[in-house]
LOPADO-943516 format. One record per residue (C-alpha): residue number from 0; residue in one letter; x, y, z. Coordinates in steps of 0.1 Angstrom, whole numbers, plus 5000, padded with zeros to 4 digits. Layout:
N
PT resi resn   c1   c2   c3
PT  NUM    A    X    Y    Z
...
END
This chain:
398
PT resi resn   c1   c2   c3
PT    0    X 9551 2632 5855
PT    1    X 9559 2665 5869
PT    2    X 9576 2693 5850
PT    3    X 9603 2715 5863
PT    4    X 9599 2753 5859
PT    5    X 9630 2757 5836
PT    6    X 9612 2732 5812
PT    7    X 9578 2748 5813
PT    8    X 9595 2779 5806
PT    9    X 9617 2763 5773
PT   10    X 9589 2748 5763
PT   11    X 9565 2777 5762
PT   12    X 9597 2802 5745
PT   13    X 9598 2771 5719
PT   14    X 9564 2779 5712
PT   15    X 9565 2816 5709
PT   16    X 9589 2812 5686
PT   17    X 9569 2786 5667
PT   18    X 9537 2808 5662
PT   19    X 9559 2842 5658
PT   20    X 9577 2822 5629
PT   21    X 9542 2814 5619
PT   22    X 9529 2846 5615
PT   23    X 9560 2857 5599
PT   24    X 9555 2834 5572
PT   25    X 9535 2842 5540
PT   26    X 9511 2827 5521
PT   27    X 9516 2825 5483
PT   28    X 9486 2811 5464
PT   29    X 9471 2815 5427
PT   30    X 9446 2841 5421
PT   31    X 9418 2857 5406
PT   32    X 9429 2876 5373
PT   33    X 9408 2907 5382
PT   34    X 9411 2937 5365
PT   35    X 9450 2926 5352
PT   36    X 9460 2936 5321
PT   37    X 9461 2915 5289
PT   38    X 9462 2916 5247
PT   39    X 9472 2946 5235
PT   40    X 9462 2968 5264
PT   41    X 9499 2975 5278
PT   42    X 9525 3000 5268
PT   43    X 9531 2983 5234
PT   44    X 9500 2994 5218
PT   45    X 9510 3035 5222
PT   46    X 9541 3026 5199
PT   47    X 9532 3004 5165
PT   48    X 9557 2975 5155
PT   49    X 9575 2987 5192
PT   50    X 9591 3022 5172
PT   51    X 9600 3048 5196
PT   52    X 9587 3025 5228
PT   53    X 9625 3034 5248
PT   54    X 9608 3069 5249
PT   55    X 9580 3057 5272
PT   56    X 9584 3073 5308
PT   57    X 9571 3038 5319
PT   58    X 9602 3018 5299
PT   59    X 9633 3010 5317
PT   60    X 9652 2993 5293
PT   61    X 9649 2981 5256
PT   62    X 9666 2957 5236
PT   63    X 9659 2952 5196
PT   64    X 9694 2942 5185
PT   65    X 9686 2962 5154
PT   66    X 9724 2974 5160
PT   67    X 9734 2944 5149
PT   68    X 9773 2948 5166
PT   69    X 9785 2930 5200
PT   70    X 9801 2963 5208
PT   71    X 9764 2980 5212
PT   72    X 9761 2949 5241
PT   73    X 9786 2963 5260
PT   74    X 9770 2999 5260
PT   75    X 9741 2985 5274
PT   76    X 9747 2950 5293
PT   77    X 9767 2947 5326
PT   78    X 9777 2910 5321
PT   79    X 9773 2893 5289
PT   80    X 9779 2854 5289
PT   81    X 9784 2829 5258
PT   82    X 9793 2860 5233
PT   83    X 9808 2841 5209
PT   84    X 9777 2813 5208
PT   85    X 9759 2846 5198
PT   86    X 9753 2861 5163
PT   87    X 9723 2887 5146
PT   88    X 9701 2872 5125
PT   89    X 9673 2883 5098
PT   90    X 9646 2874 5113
PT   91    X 9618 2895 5140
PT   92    X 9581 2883 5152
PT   93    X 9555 2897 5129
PT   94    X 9545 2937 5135
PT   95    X 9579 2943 5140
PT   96    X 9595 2974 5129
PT   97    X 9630 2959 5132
PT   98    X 9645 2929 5110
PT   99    X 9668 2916 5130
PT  100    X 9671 2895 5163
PT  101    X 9700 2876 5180
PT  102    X 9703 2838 5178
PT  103    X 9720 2818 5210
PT  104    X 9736 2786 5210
PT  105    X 9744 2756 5235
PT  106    X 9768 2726 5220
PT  107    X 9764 2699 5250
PT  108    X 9798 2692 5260
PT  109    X 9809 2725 5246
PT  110    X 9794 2755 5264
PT  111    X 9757 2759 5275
PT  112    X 9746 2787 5259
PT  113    X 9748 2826 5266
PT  114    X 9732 2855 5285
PT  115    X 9729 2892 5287
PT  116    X 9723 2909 5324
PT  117    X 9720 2944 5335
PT  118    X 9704 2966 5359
PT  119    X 9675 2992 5361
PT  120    X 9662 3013 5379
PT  121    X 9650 3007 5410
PT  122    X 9611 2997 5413
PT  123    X 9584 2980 5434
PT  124    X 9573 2961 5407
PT  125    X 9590 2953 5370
PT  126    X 9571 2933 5339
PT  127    X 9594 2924 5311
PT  128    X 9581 2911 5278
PT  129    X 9605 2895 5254
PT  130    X 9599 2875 5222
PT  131    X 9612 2840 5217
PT  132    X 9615 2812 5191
PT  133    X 9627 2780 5195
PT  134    X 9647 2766 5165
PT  135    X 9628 2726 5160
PT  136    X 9650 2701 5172
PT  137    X 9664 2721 5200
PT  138    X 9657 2705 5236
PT  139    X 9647 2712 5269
PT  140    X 9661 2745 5284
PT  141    X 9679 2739 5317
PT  142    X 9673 2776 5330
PT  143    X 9657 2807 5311
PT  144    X 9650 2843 5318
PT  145    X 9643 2861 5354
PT  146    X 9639 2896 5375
PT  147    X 9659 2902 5402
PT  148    X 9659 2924 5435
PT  149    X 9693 2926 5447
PT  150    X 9708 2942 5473
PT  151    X 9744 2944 5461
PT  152    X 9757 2959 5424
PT  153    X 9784 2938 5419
PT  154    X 9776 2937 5382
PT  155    X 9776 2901 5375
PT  156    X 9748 2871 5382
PT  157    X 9753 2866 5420
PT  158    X 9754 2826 5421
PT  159    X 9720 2819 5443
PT  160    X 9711 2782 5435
PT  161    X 9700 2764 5466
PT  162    X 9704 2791 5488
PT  163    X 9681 2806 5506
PT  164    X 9680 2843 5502
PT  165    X 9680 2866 5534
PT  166    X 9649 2890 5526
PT  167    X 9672 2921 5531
PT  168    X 9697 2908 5501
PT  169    X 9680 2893 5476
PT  170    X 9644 2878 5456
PT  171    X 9640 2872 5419
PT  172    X 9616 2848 5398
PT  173    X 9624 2832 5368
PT  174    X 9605 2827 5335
PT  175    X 9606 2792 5328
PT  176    X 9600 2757 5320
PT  177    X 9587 2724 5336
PT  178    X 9611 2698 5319
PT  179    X 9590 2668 5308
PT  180    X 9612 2654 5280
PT  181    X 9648 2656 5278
PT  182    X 9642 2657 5235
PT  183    X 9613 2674 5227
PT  184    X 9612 2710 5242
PT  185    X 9574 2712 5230
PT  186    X 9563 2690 5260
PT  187    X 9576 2713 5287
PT  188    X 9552 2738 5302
PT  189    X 9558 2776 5310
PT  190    X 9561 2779 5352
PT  191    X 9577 2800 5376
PT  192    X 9611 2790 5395
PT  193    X 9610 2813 5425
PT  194    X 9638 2822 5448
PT  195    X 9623 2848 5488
PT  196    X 9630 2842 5521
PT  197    X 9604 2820 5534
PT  198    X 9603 2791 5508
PT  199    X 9601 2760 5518
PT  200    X 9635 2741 5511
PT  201    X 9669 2750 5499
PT  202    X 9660 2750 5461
PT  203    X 9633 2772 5442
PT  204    X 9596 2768 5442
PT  205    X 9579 2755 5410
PT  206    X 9547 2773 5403
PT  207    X 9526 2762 5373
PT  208    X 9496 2779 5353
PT  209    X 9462 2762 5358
PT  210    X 9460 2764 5325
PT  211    X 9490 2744 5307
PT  212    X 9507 2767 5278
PT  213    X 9535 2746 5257
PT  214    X 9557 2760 5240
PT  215    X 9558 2756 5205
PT  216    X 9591 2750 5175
PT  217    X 9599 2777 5146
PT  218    X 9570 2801 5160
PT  219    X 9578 2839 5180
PT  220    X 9563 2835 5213
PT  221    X 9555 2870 5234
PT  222    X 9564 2860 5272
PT  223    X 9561 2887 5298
PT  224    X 9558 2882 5336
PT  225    X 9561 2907 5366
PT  226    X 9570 2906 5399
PT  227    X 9554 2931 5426
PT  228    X 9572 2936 5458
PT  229    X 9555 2936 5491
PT  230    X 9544 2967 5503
PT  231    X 9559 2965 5537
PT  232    X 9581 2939 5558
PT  233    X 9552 2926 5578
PT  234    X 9526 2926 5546
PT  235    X 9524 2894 5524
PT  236    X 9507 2913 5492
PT  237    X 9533 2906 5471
PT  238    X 9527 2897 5434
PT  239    X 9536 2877 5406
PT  240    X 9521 2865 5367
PT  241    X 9529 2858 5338
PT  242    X 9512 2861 5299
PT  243    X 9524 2839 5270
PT  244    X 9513 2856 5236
PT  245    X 9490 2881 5255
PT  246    X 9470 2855 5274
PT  247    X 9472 2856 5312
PT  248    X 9479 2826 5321
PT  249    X 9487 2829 5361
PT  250    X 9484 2853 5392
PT  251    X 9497 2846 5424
PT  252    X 9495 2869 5455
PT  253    X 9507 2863 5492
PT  254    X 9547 2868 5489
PT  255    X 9568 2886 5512
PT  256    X 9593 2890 5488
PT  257    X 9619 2915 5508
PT  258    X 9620 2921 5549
PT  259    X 9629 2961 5540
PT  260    X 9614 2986 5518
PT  261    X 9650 2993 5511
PT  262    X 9650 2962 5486
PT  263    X 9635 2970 5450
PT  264    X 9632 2949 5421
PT  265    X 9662 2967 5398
PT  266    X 9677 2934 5380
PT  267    X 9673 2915 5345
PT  268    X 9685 2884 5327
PT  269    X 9682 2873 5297
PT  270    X 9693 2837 5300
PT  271    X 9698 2805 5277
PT  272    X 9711 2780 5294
PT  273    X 9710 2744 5283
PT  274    X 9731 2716 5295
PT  275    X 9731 2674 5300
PT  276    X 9705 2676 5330
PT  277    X 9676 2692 5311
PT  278    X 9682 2675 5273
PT  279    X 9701 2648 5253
PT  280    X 9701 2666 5226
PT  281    X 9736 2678 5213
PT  282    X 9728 2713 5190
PT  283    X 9704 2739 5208
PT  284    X 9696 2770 5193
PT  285    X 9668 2795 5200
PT  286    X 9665 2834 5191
PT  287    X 9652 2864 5212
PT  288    X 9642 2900 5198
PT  289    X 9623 2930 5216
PT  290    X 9628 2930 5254
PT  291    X 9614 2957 5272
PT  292    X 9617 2961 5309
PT  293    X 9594 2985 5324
PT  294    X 9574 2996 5353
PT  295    X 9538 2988 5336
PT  296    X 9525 2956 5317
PT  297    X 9541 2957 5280
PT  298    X 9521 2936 5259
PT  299    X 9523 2923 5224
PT  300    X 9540 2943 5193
PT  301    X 9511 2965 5182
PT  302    X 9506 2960 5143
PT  303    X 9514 2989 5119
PT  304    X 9479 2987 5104
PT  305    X 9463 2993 5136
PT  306    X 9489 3023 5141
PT  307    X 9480 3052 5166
PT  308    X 9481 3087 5152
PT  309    X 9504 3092 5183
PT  310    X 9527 3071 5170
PT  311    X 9534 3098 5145
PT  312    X 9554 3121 5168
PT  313    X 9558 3161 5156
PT  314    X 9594 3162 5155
PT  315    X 9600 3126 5135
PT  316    X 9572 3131 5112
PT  317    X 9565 3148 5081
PT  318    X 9529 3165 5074
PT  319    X 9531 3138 5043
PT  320    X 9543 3109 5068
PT  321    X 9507 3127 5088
PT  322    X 9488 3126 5065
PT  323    X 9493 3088 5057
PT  324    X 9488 3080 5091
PT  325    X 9452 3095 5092
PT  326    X 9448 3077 5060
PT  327    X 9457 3043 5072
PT  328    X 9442 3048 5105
PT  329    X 9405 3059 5091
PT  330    X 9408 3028 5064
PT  331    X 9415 3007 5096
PT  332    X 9388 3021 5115
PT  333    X 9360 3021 5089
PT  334    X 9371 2981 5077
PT  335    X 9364 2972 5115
PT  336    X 9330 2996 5118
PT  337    X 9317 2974 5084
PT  338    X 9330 2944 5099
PT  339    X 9309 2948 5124
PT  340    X 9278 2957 5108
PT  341    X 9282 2925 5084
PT  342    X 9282 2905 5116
PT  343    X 9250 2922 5125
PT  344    X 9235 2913 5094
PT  345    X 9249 2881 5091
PT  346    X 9229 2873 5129
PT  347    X 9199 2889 5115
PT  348    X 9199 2864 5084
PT  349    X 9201 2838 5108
PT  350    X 9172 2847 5131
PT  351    X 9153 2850 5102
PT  352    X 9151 2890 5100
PT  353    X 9157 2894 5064
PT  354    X 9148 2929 5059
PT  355    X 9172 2937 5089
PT  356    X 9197 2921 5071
PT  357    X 9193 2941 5037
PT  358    X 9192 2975 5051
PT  359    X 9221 2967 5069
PT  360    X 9240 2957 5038
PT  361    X 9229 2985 5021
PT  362    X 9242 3010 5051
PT  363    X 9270 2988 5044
PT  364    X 9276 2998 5010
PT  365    X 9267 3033 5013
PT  366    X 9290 3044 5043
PT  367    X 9320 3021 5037
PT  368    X 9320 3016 5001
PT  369    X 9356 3013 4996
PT  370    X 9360 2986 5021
PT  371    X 9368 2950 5014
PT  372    X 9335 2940 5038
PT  373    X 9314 2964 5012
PT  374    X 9325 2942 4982
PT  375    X 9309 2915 5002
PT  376    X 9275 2930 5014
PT  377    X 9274 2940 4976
PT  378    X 9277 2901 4972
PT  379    X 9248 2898 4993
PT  380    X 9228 2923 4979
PT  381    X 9229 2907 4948
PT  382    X 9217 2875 4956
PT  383    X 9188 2892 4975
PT  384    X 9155 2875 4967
PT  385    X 9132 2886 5000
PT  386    X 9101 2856 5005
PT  387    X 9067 2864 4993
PT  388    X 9052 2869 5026
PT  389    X 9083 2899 5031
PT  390    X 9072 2915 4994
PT  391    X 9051 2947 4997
PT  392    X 9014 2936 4978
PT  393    X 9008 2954 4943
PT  394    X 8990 2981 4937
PT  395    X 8989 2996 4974
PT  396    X 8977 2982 5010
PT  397    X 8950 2955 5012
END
């Protein structure tokens, strides 16, 4: 069969086109963790119980609801959704130096829960952390919480299911959850819903943790993920992971998020939404208390005990207020330095080095004597009945 040159040439333009739109594509797969950050290694643990974090340079936006009044939303939130489902509550995750947080809810049939969005400032990459508690009985969450880069401020959530977004307007992932029950929210698992220009269909992209983290009833979860843009049009180095109570649970690398440079990552919503395609259940109700948006990894609430003498700041402080700061802070560090050396002993007890074990009691007891771990080396000490063969012979050397 012979070919004229008119389709020889349309066929060779067709694949030109094939392999440019080939190379233009990206590549997003899990990856190693690395040197990411986890525990209490973020911005977090510089600010005790989250007091005084919104003064980070690193902290874009912060939300306690400490305030306690819808008219401090306004202040702060372009578009809030769902106000009247909303209402402050007593209760905040443990460490926290607040008391309150704010409780959503979704009636099916009635409304489908609420939402508070704003803007930040632009970035090439965002984390947000956010605590979360799920009241038991609640079900399945259709949509939850996401970062955005968008191109346009019209200050409201542009509608972007199902559409694929140009890479000059708009990117975002979502914090989420794989619905495997439509009753019992504790059998869904944390994922990503993810929304660039070169995914595969019409709808977002599921990605799920190797390791499966489920969600749990009644208990404050810490969720923080990020999203790192791609450094350049043509470069698929784009990032994203997530951590569920400090654990890293998933990396994933090879995005081309944006097609311009011009396109940052500047966008944040806090999101409930529930309705009749991701539960049966008719009452849903779930609470959320300090979100921080910011340009490095957050991390969990630092506890009080384990407080920073930074965290005492000159101008908010009193030399009395100082003072017990050292205090607690030397109590903390000398309970942990006899913690460890009880461990110590406790290893050398079991490998049979007895007289290891004692004089580390002892050093024990003499350096950290007003410790809780001293009260137990004391135990120790006296129940100490060294063997025969470890007892020095009477009356000198033999």
């Amino acid at each position: 069969m012979r070919i004229s040159t008119w389709t020889a040439l349309g066929l060779f333009a067709a694949a030109a086109l094939a392999c440019a739109e080939a190379r233009s594509a990206d590549n997003p797969r899990h990856a190693d963790f690395g040197e990411m950050p986890r525990g209490h290694s973020g911005i977090a643990s510089k600010y005790p119980g989250d007091a005084g974090i919104e003064r980070d340079p690193d902290v874009l936006l912060v939300e306690d609801f400490e305030h306690g009044r819808a008219e401090a939303f306004r202040k702060k939130w372009k578009n809030i959704g769902g106000e009247k489902h909303m209402k402050f509550v007593d209760d905040a995750p443990g460490g926290s130096a607040g008391t309150k947080s704010v409780q959503m809810e979704a009636q099916l049939g009635r409304n489908s829960g609420g939402h508070l969005f704003t803007y930040v400032k632009d970035s090439d990459v965002l984390f947000a952390r956010l605590y979360a508690k799920f009241e038991r009985g609640s079900g399945p969450i259709h949509h939850f919480c996401e970062i955005r880069g968008e191109r346009d401020r019209t200050g409201w959530p542009a509608g972007a299911a199902g559409v694929v977004p140009r890479g000059d307007e708009r990117f975002f992932t979502m914090f989420d959850f794989k619905k495997r029950d439509k009753v019992d929210f504790t059998k869904c698992e944390v994922m990503f819903y993810t929304y660039w220009q070169h995914m595969k269909g019409k709808w977002g992209t599921n990605y799920l943790p190797k390791e499966r983290f489920h969600p749990q009833y009644d208990k404050w979860h810490c969720f923080e993920w990020m999203l790192k843009a791609n450094s350049a049009p043509d470069a698929d180095d784009g990032e994203q992971a997530m951590w569920a109570d400090g654990e890293l649970l998933m990396r994933m690398t090879g995005f081309k998020w944006r097609s311009t440079n011009k396109l940052k990552c500047n966008t944040f919503w806090l999101k409930y939404y529930v309705t009749d395609h991701s539960t049966t259940v008719k009452t849903n109700r779930m609470r959320f208390d300090h979100v921080v948006v910011a340009r490095k990894y957050v991390g969990p609430i630092a506890k009080k005990t384990a407080a920073r003498l930074e965290a005492v700041s000159s101008e908010a402080a009193t030399a009395e207020e100082a003072a017990a700061a050292r205090e607690a802070s030397g109590k903390a560090i000398a309970e942990k330095e006899a913690a460890r050396l009880y461990q110590m002993a406790r290893q050398a007890e079991r490998m049979g080095q007895r007289v290891v074990a004692k004089q580390l009691y002892e050093q024990i007891v003499e350096k950290y004597p007003g410790t809780g771990v001293a009260a137990k080396a004391r135990r120790e000490l006296s129940r100490w009945a060294p063997p025969a063969s470890e007892r020095e012979p009477e009356g000198g050397e033999r």
